[in-house]
N, C-alpha and C positions, 0 to 999 in steps of 0.2 A: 503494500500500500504506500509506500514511501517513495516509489518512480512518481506517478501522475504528481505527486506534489512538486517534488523536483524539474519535473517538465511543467505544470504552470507557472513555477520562482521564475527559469529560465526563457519562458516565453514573457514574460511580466516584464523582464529586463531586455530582453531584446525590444520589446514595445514601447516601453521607457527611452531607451535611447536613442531609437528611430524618431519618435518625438518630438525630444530635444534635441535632433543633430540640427536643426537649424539656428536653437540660440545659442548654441554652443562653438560657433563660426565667428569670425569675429568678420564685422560688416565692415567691406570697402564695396566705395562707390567701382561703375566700372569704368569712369574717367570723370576728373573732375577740374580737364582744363577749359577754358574757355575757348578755346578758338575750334572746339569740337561741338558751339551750339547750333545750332540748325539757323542759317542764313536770315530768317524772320527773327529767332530769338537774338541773334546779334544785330539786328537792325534795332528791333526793341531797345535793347541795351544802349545802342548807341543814341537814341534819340533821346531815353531818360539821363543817359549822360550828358546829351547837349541841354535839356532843362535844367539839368541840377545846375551845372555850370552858368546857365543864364541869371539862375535866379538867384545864386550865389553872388553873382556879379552886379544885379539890381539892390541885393540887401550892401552890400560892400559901398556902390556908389551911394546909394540911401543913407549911411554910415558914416561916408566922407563927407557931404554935403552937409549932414545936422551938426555936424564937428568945425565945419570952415576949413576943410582941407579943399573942397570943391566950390567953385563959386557958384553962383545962379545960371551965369552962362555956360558953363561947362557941364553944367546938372543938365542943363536943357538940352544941352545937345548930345549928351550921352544918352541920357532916361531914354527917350523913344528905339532908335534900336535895339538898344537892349530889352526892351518889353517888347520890341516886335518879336527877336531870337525865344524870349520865353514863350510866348503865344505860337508862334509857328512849331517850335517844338511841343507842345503841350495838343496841338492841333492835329500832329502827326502820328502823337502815341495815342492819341483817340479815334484818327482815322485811321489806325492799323497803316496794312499793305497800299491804299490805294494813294497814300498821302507818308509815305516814308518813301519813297525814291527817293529824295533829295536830303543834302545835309547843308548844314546851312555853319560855315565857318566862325571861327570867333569874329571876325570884319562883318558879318554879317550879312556876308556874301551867299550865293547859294550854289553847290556843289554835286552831280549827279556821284 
């Protein structure tokens, strides 16, 4: 009577392990460079990168100006392109594919 028990121990353990063989793996991604994202997801990236940098660039000027490092007239004529770069990019990560072909330089220039 002492086999079937030893044969359920040893099926119970074999069961148990099959189990947990998967957390007991230690988890790597299967690539985690970036230049391996799929053409949209790096267009993405690069668009939320020209925003961040835009708006970075309007809170800095905004910054300069309330300090006196920038005058009225140099506020004035920075502020709008740079709010257009933010808006155009901001425009582009909302219209996806049909409105990210284009990049739009720090000069504010636009770039296929």
């Amino acid at each position: 009577m002492g086999w079937p028990l030893a044969v359920a121990a040893m099926l119970a353990v074999v069961a148990v392990v099959f189990v947990a063989r998967p957390f007991l793996r230690d988890p790597s991604p299967a690539s985690d460079r970036l230049d391996e994202l799929a053409p949209e997801a790096r267009q993405r990236l690069a668009l939320a990168e020209e925003r961040d940098r835009a708006l970075a660039a309007l809170k800095e000027l905004e910054f300069d100006h309330r300090t006196g490092k920038v005058s009225d007239v140099d506020y004035r004529a920075q502020v709008g392109p740079l709010r257009r770069r933010a808006a155009e990019a901001l425009r582009a990560l909302e219209g996806g594919a049909q409105a990210g072909h284009e990049r739009i330089t720090d000069r504010g220039q636009r770039v296929p």
